[in-house]
C-alpha positions as a Markdown table, in Angstrom:
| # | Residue | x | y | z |
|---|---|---|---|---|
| 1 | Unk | 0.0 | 0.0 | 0.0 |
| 2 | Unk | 0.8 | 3.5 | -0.4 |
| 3 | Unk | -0.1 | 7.4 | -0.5 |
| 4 | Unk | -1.6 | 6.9 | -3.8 |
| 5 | Unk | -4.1 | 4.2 | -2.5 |
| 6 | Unk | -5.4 | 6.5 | 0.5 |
| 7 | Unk | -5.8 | 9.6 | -1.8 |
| 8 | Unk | -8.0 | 7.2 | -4.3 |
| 9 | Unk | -10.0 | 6.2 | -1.3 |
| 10 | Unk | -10.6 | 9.0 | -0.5 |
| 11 | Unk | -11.6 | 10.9 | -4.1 |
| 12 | Unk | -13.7 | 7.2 | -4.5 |
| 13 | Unk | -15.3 | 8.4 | -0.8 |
| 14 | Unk | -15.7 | 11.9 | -1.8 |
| 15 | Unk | -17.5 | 11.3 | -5.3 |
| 16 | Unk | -20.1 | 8.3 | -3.4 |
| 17 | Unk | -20.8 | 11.2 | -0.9 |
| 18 | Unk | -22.0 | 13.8 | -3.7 |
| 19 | Unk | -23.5 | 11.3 | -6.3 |
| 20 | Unk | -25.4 | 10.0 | -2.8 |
| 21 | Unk | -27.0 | 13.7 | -1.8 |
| 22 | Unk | -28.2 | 13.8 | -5.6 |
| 23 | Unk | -30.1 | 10.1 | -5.1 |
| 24 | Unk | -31.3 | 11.1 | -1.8 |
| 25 | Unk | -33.0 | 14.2 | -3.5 |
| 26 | Unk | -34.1 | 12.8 | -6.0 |
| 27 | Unk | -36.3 | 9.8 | -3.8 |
| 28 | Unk | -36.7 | 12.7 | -1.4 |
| 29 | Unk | -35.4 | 11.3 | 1.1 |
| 30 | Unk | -33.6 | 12.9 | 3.8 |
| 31 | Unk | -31.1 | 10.8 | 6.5 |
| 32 | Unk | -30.1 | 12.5 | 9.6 |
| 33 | Unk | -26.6 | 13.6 | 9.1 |
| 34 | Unk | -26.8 | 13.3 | 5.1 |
| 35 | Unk | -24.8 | 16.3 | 5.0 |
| 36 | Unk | -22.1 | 15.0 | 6.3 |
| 37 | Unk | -21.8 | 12.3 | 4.1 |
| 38 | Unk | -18.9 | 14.7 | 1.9 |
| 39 | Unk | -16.8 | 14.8 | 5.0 |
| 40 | Unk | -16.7 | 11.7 | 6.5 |
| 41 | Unk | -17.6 | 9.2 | 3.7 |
| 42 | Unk | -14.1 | 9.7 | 2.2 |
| 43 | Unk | -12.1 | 8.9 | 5.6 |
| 44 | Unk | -14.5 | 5.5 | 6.0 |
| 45 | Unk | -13.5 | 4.5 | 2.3 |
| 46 | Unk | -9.5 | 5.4 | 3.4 |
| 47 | Unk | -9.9 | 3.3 | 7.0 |
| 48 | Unk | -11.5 | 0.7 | 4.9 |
| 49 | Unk | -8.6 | 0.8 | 2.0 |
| 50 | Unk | -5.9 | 0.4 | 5.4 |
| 51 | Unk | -7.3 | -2.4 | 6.7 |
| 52 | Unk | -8.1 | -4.3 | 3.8 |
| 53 | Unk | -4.0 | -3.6 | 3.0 |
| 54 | Unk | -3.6 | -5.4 | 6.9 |
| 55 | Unk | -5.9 | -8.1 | 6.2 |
| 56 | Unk | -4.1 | -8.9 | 3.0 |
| 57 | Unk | -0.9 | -9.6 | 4.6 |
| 58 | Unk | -2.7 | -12.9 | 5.7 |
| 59 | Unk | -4.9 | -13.0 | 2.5 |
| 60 | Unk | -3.1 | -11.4 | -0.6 |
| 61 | Unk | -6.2 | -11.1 | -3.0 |
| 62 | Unk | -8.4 | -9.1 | 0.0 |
| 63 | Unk | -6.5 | -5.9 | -0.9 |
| 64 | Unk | -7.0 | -5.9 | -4.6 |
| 65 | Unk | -10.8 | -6.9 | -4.1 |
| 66 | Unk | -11.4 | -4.7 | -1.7 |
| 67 | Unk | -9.7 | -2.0 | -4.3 |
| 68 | Unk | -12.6 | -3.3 | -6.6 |
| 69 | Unk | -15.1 | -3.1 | -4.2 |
| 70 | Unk | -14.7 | 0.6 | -4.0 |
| 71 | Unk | -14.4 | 1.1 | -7.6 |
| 72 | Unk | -17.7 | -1.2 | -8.1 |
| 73 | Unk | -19.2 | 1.2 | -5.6 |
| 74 | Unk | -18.4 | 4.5 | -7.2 |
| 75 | Unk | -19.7 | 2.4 | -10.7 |
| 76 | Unk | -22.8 | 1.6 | -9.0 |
| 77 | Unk | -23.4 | 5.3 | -7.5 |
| 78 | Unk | -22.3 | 6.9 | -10.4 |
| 79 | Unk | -24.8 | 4.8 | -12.5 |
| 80 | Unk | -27.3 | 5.7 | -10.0 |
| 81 | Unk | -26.8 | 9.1 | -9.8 |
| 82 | Unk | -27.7 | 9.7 | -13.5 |
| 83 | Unk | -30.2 | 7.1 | -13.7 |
| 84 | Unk | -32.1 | 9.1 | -11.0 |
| 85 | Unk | -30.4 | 12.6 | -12.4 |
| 86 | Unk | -32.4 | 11.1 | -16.1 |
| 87 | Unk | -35.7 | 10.4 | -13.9 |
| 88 | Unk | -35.7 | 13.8 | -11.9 |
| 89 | Unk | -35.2 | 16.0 | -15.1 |
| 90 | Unk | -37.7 | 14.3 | -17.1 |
| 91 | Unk | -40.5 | 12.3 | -14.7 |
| 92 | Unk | -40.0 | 9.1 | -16.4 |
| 93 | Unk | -39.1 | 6.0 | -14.3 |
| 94 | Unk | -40.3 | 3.0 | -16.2 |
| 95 | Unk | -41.4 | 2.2 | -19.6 |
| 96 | Unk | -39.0 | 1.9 | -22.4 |
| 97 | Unk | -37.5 | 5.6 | -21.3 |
| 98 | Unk | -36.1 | 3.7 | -17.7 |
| 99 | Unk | -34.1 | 0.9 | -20.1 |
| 100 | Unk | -32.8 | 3.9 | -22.1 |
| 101 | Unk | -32.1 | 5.9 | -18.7 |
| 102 | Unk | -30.2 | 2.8 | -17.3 |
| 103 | Unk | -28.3 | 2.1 | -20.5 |
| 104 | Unk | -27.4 | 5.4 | -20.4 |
| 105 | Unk | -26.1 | 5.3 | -16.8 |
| 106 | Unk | -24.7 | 1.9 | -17.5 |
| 107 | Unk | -22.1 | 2.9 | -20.3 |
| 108 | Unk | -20.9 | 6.0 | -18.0 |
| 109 | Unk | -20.0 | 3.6 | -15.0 |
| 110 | Unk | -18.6 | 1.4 | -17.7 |
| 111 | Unk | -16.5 | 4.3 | -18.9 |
| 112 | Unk | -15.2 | 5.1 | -15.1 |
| 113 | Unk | -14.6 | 1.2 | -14.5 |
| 114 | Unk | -12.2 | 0.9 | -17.4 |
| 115 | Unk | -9.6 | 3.5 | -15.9 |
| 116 | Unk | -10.1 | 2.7 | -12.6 |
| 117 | Unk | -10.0 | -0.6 | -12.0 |
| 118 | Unk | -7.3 | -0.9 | -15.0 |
| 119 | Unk | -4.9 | 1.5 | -13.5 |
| 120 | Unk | -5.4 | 1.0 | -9.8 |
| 121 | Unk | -7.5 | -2.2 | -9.1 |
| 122 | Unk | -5.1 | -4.6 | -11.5 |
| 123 | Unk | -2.4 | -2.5 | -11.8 |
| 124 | Unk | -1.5 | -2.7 | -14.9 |
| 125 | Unk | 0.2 | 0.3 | -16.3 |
| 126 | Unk | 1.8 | -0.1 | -19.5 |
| 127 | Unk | -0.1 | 1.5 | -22.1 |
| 128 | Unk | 0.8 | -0.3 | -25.3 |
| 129 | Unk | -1.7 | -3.2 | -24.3 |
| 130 | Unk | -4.6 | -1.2 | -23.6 |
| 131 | Unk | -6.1 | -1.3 | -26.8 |
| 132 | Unk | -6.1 | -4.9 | -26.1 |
| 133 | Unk | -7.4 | -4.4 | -22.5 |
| 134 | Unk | -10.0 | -2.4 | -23.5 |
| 135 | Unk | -11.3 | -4.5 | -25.9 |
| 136 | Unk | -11.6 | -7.6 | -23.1 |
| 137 | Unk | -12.6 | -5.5 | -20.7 |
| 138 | Unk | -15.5 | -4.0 | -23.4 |
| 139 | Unk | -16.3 | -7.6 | -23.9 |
| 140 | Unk | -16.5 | -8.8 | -20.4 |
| 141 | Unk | -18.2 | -5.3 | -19.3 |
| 142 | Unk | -20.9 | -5.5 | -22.0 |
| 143 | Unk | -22.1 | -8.7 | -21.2 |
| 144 | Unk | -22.2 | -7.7 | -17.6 |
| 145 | Unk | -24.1 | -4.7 | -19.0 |
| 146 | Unk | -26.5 | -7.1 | -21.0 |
| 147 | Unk | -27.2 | -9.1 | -17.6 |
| 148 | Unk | -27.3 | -6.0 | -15.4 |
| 149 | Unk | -29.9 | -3.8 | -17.9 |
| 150 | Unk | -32.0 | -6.5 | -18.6 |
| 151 | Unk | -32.7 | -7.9 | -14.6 |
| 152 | Unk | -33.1 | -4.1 | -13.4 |
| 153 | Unk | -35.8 | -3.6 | -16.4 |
| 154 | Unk | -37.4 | -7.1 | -16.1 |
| 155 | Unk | -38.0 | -6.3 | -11.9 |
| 156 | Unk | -38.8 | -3.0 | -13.0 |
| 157 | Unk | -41.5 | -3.0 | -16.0 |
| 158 | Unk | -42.2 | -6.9 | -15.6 |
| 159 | Unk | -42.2 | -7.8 | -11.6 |
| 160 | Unk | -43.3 | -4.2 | -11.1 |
| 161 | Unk | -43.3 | -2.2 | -7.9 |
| 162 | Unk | -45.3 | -3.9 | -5.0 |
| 163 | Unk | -48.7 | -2.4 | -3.7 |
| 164 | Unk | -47.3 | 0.4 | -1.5 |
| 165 | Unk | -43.4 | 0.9 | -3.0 |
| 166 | Unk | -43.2 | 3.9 | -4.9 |
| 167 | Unk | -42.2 | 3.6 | -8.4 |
| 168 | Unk | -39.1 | 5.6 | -8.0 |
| 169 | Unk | -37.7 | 3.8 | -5.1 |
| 170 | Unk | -38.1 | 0.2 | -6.8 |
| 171 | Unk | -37.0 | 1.4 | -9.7 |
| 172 | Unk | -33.9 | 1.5 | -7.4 |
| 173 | Unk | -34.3 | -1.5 | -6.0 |
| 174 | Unk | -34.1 | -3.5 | -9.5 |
| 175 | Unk | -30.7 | -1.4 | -10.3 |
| 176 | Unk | -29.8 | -2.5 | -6.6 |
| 177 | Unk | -30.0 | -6.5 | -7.3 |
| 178 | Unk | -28.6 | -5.9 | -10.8 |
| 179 | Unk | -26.0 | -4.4 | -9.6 |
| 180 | Unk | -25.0 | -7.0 | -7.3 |
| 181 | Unk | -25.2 | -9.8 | -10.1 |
| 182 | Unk | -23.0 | -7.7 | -12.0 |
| 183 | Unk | -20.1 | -6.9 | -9.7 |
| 184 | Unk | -19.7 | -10.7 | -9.2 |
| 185 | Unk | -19.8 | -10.9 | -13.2 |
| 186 | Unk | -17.9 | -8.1 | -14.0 |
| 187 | Unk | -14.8 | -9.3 | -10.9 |
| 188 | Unk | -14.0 | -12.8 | -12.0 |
| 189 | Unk | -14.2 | -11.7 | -15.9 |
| 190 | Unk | -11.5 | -8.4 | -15.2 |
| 191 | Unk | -9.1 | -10.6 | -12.9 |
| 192 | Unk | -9.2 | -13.9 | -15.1 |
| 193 | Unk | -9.7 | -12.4 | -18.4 |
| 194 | Unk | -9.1 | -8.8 | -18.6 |
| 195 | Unk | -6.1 | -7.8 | -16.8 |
| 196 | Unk | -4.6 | -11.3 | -15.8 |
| 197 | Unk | -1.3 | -11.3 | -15.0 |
C-alpha cells in the first residue's frame, strides 16, 4: 500500500458522498446527518482501504478486491446518480424511457470502470496493451451490462413495484440487485480475463 491508494480512497469516498445527496434528493429522502456524508464518507473509504491492505498480509487477493469493491461502488453510484439525475429531469421511471435511462447510466460507469480498475484495481500500467485491454474489458463489461440492464428492467417493468413501494424507489431496487449480479460478473471476468497477470 501507499499514499496513492489513501488519496483514491478518498476521491472514491468523496464522489459516493455527492453522487449519494443527488439520489437522496431525488427519492426525497432525507437521512439524519446526510450532510455530512462529503466529509466523512471519504475517511471511511480510506480506513476501509488500510485495513483491507492489513488483512491482505494474511490473504493477498483481499486488498486488490477490496480495491474493486470501491471502484464497483463509485460504478454503481455513479450509474445511479444519473439514472435518477435522467428520472428527476424528465419524470419518467419505467417504460421503455427507464431501459434507455439505465443504459445510459450503465455505459458511463462502464467508462469510469475501465480506468479505474485498470490503473489502480489490476495494476496494470503499460499502455501499449490497452487497446487490447479495452477491448476484453468492453467484452466482459458488455455482457455484464447485457445481464445487469435486462434484470433491473425485467424487476422493474415486468415484476413491477409492489402495492405500497413507490415507483421511484423500486426502480432503485431493480438497479440495486442488478448491480449486485454484475459486480460478481464483471470481478471474476476483469481478474481472469481482462487484466490477468
Amino acid at each position: 500500500m501507499n499514499k496513492r491508494d489513501i488519496i483514491f480512497s478518498l476521491i472514491i469516498g468523496e464522489i459516493i458522498a455527492l453522487f449519494s445527496l443527488v439520489i437522496l434528493k431525488v427519492l426525497d429522502k432525507a437521512l439524519p446527518f446526510s450532510w455530512s456524508l462529503p466529509i466523512f464518507l471519504p475517511f471511511i473509504f480510506a480506513l476501509v482501504i488500510y485495513i483491507s491492505f492489513l488483512i491482505s498480509k494474511k490473504i493477498p487477493v483481499f486488498f486488490q478486491f477490496a480495491r474493486y469493491i470501491e471502484v464497483g461502488i463509485l460504478n454503481t453510484i455513479i450509474d445511479f446518480g444519473i439514472l435518477n439525475s435522467l428520472i428527476f429531469i424528465t419524470g419518467f421511471s419505467s417504460g421503455i424511457y427507464y431501459s434507455l435511462f439505465k443504459a445510459c447510466s450503465a455505459a458511463f460507469a462502464i467508462i469510469n470502470s475501465f480506468f479505474w480498475n485498470k490503473f489502480w484495481t489490476f495494476e496494470k500500467k503499460e499502455v501499449k496493451r490497452t487497446k487490447e485491454e479495452a477491448t476484453r474489458f468492453l467484452l466482459v463489461t458488455l455482457s455484464g451490462a447485457i445481464i445487469n440492464i435486462s434484470i433491473a428492467s425485467f424487476i422493474v417493468n415486468i415484476i413491477g413495484a409492489p402495492a405500497g413501494i413507490d415507483i421511484k424507489v423500486w426502480a432503485n431496487v431493480g438497479a440495486a440487485i442488478a448491480s449486485v449480479i454484475g459486480i460478481a460478473w464483471n470481478f471474476l471476468g476483469y481478474k481472469f480475463v481482462v487484466f490477468k497477470s
